[in-house]
PADRENVEX-851094 format. One record per atom (N, C-alpha, C, O, CB): residue in three letters; x, y, z. Coordinates in steps of 0.2 Angstrom, whole numbers, plus 5000, padded with zeros to 4 digits. Last residue first. Glycine has a CB too. Layout:
  rest    c1    c2    c3
   ALA     X     Y     Z
...
! end
This chain:
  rest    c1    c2    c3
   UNK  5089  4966  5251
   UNK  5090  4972  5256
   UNK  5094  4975  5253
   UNK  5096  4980  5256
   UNK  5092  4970  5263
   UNK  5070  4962  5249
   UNK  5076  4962  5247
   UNK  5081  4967  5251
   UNK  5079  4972  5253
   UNK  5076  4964  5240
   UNK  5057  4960  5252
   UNK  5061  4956  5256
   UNK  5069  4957  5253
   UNK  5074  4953  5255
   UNK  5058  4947  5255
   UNK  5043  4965  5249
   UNK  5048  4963  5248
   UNK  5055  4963  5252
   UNK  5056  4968  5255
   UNK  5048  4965  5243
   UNK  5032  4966  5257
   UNK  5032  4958  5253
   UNK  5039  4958  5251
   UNK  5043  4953  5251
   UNK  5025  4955  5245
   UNK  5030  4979  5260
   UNK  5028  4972  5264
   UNK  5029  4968  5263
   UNK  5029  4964  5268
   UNK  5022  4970  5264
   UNK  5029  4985  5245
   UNK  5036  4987  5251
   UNK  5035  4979  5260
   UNK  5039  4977  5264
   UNK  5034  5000  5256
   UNK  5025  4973  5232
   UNK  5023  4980  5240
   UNK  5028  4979  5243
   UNK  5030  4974  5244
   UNK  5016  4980  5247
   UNK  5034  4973  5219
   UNK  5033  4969  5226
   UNK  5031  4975  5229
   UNK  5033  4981  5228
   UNK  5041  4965  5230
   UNK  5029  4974  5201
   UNK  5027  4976  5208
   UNK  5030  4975  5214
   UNK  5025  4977  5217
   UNK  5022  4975  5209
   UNK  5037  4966  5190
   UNK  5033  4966  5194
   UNK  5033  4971  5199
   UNK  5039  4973  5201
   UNK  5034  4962  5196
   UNK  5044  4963  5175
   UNK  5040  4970  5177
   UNK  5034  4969  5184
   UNK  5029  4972  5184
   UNK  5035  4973  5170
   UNK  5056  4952  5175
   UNK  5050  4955  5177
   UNK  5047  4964  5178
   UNK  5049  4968  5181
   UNK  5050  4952  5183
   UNK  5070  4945  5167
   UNK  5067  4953  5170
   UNK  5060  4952  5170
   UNK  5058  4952  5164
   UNK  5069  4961  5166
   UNK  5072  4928  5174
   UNK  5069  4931  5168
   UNK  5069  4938  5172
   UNK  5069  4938  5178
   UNK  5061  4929  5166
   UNK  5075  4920  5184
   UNK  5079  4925  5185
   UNK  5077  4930  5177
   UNK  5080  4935  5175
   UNK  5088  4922  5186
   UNK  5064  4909  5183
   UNK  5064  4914  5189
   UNK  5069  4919  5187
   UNK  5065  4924  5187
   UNK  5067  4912  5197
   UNK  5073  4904  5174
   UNK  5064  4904  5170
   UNK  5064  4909  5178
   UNK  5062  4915  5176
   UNK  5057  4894  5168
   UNK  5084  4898  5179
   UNK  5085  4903  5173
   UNK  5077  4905  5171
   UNK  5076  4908  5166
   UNK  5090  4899  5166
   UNK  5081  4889  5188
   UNK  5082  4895  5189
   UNK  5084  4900  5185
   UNK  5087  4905  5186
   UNK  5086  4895  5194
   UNK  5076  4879  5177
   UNK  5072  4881  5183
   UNK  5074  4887  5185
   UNK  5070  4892  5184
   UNK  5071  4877  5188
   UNK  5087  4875  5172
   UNK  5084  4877  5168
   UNK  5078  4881  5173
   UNK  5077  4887  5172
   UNK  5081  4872  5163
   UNK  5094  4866  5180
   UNK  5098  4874  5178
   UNK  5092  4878  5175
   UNK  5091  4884  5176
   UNK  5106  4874  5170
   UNK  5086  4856  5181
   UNK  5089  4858  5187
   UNK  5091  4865  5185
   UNK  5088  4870  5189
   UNK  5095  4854  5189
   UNK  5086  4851  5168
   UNK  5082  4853  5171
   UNK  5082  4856  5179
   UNK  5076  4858  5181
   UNK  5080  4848  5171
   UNK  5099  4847  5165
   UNK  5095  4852  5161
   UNK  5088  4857  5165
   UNK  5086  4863  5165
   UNK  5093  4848  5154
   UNK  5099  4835  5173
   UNK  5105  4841  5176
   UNK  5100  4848  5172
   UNK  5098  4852  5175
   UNK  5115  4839  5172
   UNK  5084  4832  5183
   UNK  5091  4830  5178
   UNK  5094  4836  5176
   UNK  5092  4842  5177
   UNK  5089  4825  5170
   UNK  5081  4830  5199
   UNK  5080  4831  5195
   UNK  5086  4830  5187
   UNK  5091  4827  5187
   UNK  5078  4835  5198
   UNK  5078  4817  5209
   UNK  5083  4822  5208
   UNK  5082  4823  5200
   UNK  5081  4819  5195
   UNK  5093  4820  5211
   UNK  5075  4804  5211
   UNK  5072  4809  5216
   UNK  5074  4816  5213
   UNK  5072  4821  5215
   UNK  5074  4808  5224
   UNK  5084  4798  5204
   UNK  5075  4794  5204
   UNK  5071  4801  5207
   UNK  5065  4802  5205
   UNK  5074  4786  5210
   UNK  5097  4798  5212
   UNK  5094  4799  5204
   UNK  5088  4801  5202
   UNK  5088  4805  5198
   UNK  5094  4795  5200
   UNK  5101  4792  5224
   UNK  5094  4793  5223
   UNK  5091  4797  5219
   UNK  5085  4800  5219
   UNK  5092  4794  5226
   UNK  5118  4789  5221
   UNK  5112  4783  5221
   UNK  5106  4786  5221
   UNK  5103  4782  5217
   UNK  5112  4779  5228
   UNK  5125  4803  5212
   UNK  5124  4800  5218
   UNK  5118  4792  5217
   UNK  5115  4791  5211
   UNK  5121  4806  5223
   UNK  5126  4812  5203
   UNK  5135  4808  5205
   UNK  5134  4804  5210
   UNK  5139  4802  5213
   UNK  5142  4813  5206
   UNK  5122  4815  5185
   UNK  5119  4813  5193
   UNK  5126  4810  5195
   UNK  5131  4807  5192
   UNK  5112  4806  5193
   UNK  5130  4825  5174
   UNK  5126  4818  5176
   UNK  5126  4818  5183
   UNK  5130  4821  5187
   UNK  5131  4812  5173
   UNK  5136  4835  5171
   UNK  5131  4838  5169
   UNK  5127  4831  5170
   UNK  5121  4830  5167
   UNK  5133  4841  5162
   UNK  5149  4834  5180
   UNK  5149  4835  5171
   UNK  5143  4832  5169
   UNK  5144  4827  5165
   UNK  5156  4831  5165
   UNK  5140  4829  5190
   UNK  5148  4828  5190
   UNK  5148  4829  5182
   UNK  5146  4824  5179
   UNK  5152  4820  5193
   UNK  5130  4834  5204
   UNK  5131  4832  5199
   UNK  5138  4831  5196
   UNK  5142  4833  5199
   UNK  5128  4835  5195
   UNK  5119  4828  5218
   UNK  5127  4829  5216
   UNK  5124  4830  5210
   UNK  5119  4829  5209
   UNK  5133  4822  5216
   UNK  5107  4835  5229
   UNK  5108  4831  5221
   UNK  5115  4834  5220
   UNK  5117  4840  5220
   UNK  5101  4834  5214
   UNK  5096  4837  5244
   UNK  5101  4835  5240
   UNK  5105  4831  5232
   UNK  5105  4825  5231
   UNK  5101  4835  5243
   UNK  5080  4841  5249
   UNK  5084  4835  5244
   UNK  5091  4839  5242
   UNK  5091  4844  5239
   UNK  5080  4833  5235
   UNK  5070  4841  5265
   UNK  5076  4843  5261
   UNK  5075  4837  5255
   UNK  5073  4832  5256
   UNK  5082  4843  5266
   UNK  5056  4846  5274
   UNK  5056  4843  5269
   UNK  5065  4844  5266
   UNK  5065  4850  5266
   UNK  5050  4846  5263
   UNK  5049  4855  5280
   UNK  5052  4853  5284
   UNK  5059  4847  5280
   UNK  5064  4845  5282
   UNK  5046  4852  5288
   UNK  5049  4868  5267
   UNK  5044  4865  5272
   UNK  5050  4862  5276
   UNK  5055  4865  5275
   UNK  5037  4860  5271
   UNK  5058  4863  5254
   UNK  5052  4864  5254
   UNK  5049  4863  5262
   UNK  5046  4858  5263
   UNK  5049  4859  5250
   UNK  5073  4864  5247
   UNK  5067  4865  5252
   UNK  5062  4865  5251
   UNK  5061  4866  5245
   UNK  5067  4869  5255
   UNK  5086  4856  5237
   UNK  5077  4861  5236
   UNK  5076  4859  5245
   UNK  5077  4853  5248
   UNK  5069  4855  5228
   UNK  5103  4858  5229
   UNK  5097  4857  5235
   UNK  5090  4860  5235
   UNK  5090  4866  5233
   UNK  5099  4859  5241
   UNK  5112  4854  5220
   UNK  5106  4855  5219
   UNK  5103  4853  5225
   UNK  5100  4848  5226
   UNK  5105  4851  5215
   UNK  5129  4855  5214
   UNK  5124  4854  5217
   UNK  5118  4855  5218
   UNK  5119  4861  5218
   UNK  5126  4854  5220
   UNK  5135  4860  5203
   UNK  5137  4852  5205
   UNK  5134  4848  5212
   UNK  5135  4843  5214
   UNK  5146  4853  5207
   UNK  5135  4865  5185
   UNK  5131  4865  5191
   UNK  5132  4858  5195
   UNK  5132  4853  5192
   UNK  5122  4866  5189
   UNK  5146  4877  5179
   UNK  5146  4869  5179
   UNK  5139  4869  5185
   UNK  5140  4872  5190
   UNK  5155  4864  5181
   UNK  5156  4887  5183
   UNK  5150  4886  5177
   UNK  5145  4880  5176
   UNK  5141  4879  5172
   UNK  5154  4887  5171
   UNK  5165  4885  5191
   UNK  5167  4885  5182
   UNK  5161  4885  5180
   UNK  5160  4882  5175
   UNK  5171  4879  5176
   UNK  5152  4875  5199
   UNK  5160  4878  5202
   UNK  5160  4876  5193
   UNK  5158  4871  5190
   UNK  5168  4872  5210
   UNK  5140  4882  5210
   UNK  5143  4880  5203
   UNK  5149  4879  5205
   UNK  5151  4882  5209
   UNK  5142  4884  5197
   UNK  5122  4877  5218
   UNK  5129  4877  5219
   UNK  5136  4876  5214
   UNK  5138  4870  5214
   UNK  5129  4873  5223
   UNK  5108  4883  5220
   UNK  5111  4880  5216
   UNK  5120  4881  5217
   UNK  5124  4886  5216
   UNK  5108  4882  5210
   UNK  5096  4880  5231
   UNK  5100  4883  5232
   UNK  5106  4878  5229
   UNK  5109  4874  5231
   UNK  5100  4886  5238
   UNK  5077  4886  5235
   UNK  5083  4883  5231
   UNK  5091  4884  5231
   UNK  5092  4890  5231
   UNK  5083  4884  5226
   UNK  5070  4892  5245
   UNK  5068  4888  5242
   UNK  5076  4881  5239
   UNK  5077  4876  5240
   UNK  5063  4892  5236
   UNK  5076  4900  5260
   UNK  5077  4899  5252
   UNK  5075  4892  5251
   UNK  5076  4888  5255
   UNK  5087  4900  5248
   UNK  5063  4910  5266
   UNK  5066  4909  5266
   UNK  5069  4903  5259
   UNK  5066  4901  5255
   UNK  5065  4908  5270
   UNK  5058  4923  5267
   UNK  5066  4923  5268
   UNK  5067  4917  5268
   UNK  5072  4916  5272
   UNK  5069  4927  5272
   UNK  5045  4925  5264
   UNK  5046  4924  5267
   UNK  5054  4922  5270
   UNK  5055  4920  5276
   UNK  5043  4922  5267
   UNK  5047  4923  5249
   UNK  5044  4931  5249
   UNK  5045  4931  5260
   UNK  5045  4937  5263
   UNK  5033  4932  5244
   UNK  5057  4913  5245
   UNK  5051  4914  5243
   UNK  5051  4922  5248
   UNK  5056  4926  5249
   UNK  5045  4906  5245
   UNK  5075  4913  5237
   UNK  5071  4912  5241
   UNK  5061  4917  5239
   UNK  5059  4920  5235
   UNK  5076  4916  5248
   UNK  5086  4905  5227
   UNK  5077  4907  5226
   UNK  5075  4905  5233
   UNK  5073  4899  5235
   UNK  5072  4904  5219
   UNK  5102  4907  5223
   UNK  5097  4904  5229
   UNK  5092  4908  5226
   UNK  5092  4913  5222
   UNK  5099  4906  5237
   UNK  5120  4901  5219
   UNK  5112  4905  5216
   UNK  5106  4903  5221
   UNK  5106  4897  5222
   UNK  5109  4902  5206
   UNK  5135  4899  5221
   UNK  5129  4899  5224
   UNK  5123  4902  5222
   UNK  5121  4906  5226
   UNK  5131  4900  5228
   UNK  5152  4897  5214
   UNK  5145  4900  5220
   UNK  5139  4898  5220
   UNK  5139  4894  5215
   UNK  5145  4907  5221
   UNK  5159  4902  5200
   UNK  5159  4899  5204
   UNK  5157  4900  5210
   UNK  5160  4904  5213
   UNK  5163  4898  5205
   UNK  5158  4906  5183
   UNK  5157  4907  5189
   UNK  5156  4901  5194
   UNK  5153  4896  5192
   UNK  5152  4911  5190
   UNK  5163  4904  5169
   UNK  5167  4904  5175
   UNK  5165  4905  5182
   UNK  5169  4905  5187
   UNK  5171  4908  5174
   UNK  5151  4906  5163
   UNK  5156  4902  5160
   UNK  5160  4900  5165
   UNK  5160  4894  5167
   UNK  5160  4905  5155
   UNK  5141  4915  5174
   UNK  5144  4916  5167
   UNK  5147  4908  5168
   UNK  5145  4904  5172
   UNK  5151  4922  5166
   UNK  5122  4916  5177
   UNK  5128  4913  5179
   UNK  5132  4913  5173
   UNK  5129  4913  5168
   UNK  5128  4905  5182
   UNK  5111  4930  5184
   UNK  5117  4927  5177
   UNK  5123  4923  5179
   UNK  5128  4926  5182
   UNK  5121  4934  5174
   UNK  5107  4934  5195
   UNK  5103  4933  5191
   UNK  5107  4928  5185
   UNK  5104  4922  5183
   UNK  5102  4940  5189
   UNK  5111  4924  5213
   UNK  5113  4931  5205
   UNK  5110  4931  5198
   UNK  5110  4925  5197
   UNK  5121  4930  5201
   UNK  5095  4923  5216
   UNK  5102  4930  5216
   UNK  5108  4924  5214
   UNK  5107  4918  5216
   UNK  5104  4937  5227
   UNK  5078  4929  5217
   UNK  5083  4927  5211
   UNK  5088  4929  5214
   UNK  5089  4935  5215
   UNK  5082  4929  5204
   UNK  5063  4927  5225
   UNK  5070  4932  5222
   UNK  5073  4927  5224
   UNK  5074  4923  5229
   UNK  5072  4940  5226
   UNK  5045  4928  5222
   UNK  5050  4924  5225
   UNK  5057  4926  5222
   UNK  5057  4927  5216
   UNK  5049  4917  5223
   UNK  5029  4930  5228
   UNK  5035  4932  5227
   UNK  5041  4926  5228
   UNK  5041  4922  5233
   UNK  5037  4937  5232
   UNK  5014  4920  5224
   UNK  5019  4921  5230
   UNK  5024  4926  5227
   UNK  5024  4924  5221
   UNK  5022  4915  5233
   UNK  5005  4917  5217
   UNK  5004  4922  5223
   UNK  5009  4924  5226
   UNK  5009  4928  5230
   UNK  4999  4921  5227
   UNK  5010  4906  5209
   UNK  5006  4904  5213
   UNK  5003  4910  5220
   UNK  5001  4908  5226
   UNK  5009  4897  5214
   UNK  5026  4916  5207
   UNK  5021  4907  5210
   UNK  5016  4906  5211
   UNK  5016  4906  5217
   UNK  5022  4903  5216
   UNK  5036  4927  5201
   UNK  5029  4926  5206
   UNK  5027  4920  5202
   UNK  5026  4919  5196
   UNK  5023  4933  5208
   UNK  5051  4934  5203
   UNK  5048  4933  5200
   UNK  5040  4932  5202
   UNK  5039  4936  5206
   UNK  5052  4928  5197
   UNK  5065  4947  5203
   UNK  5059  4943  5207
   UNK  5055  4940  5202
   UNK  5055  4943  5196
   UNK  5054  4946  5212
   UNK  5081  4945  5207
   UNK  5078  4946  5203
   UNK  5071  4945  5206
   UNK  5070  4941  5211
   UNK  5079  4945  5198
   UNK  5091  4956  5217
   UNK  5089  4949  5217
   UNK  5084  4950  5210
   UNK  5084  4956  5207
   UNK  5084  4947  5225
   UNK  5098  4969  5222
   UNK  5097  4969  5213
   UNK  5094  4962  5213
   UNK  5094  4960  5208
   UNK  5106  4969  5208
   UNK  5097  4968  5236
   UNK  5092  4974  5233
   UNK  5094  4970  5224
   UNK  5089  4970  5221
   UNK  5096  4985  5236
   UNK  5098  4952  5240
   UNK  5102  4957  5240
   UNK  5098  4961  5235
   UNK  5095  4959  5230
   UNK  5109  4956  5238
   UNK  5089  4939  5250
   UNK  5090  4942  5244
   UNK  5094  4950  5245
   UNK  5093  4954  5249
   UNK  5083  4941  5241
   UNK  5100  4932  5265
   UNK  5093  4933  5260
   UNK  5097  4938  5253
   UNK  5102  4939  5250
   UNK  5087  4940  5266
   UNK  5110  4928  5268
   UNK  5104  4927  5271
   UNK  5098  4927  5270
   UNK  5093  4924  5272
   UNK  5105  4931  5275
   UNK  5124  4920  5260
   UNK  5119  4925  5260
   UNK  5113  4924  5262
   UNK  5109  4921  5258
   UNK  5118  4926  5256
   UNK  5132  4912  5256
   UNK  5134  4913  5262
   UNK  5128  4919  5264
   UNK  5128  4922  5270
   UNK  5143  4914  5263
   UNK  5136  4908  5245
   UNK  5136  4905  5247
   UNK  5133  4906  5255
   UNK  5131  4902  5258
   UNK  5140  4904  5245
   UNK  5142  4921  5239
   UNK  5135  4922  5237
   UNK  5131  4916  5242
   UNK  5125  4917  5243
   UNK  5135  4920  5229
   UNK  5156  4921  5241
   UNK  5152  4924  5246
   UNK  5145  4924  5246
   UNK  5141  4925  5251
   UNK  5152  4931  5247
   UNK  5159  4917  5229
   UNK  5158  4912  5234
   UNK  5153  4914  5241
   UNK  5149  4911  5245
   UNK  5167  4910  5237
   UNK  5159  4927  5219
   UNK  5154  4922  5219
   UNK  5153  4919  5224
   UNK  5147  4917  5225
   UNK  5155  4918  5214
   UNK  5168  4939  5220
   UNK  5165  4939  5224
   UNK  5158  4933  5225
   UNK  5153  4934  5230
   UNK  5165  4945  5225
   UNK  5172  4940  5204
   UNK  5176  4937  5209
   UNK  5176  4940  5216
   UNK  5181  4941  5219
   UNK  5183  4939  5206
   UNK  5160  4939  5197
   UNK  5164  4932  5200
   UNK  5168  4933  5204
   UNK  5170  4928  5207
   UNK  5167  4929  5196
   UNK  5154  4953  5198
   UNK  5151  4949  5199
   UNK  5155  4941  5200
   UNK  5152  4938  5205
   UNK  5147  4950  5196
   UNK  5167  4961  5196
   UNK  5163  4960  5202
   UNK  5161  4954  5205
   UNK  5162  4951  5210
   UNK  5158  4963  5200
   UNK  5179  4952  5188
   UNK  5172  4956  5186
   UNK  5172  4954  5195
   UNK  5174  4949  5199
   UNK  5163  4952  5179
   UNK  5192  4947  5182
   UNK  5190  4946  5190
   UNK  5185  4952  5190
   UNK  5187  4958  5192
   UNK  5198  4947  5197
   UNK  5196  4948  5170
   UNK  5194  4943  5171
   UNK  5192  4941  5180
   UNK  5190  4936  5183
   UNK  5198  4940  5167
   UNK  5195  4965  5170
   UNK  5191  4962  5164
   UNK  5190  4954  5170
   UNK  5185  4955  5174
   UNK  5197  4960  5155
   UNK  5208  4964  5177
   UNK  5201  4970  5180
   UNK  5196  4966  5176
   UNK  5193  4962  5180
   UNK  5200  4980  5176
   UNK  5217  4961  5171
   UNK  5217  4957  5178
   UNK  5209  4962  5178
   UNK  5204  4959  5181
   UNK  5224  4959  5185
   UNK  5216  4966  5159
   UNK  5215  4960  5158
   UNK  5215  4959  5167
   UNK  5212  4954  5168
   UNK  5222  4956  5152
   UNK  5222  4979  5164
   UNK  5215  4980  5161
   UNK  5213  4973  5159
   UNK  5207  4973  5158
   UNK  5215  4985  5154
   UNK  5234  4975  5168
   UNK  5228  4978  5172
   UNK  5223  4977  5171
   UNK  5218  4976  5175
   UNK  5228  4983  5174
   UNK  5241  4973  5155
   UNK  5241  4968  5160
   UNK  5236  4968  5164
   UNK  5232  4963  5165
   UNK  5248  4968  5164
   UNK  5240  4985  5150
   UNK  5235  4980  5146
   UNK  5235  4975  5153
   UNK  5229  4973  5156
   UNK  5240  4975  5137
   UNK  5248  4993  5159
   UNK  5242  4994  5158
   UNK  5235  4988  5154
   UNK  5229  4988  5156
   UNK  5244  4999  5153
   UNK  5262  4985  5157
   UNK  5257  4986  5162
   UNK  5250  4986  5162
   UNK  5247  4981  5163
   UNK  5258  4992  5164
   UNK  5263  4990  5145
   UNK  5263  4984  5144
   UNK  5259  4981  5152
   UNK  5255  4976  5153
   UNK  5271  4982  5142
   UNK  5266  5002  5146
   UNK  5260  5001  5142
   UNK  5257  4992  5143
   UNK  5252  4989  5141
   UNK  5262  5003  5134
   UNK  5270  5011  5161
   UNK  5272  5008  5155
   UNK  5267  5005  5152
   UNK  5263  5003  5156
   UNK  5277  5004  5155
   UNK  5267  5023  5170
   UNK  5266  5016  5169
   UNK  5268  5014  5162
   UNK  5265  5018  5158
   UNK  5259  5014  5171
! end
């Protein structure tokens, strides 16, 4: 292989990491995957996946509670957070955002964009927790 190859590969390897350039599938995840992070609520478990959004990732970050099911589920494209859904119970919200501003009519309800990112970056902290093999829910 010629050298010039070589750099070319090591720059396709570098800018398609694991972790992005399998982001979208993240979309599409049942539950938390064995590396989730955890964090805990009010007694509860609750896991983090993907821990680390880069610059460029595009997909899907969820916090499900210790019952499988997902609380949150943040939606990026480049890095950018462009949607915002919370569960709770029977309960849904949906929230647009568009370069880091609300892009819908019930604003009022929806959190603000810093605020939105900032929540799942205080869950995906490293914990030194415990989960009992009972409670945890990662696969």
């Amino acid at each position: 292989m010629t050298t010039r190859f070589m750099v070319l590969l090591l720059l396709l390897v570098g800018w398609f990491s694991p972790s992005e350039s399998h982001a979208q599938d993240n979309c599409a995840l049942e539950g938390p995957p064995k590396d989730a992070a955890v964090s805990e609520n009010h007694g509860l478990f609750l896991f983090v996946f993907p821990t680390m959004i880069g610059p460029s990732y595009t997909g899907c970050q969820t916090i499900w509670d210790e019952r499988g099911n997902a609380q949150t589920i943040r939606t990026y494209s480049k890095g950018m957070l462009v949607k915002f859904e919370m569960h709770v119970g029977s309960e849904g919200m949906v929230c647009l955002y568009d370069n880091g501003q609300p892009a819908q009519s019930n604003i009022e309800m929806c959190p603000v964009y810093s605020d939105a990112v900032r929540n799942a970056t205080i869950y995906s902290r490293p914990t030194k927790l415990i989960v009992p093999p009972e409670r945890d829910i990662r696969r």
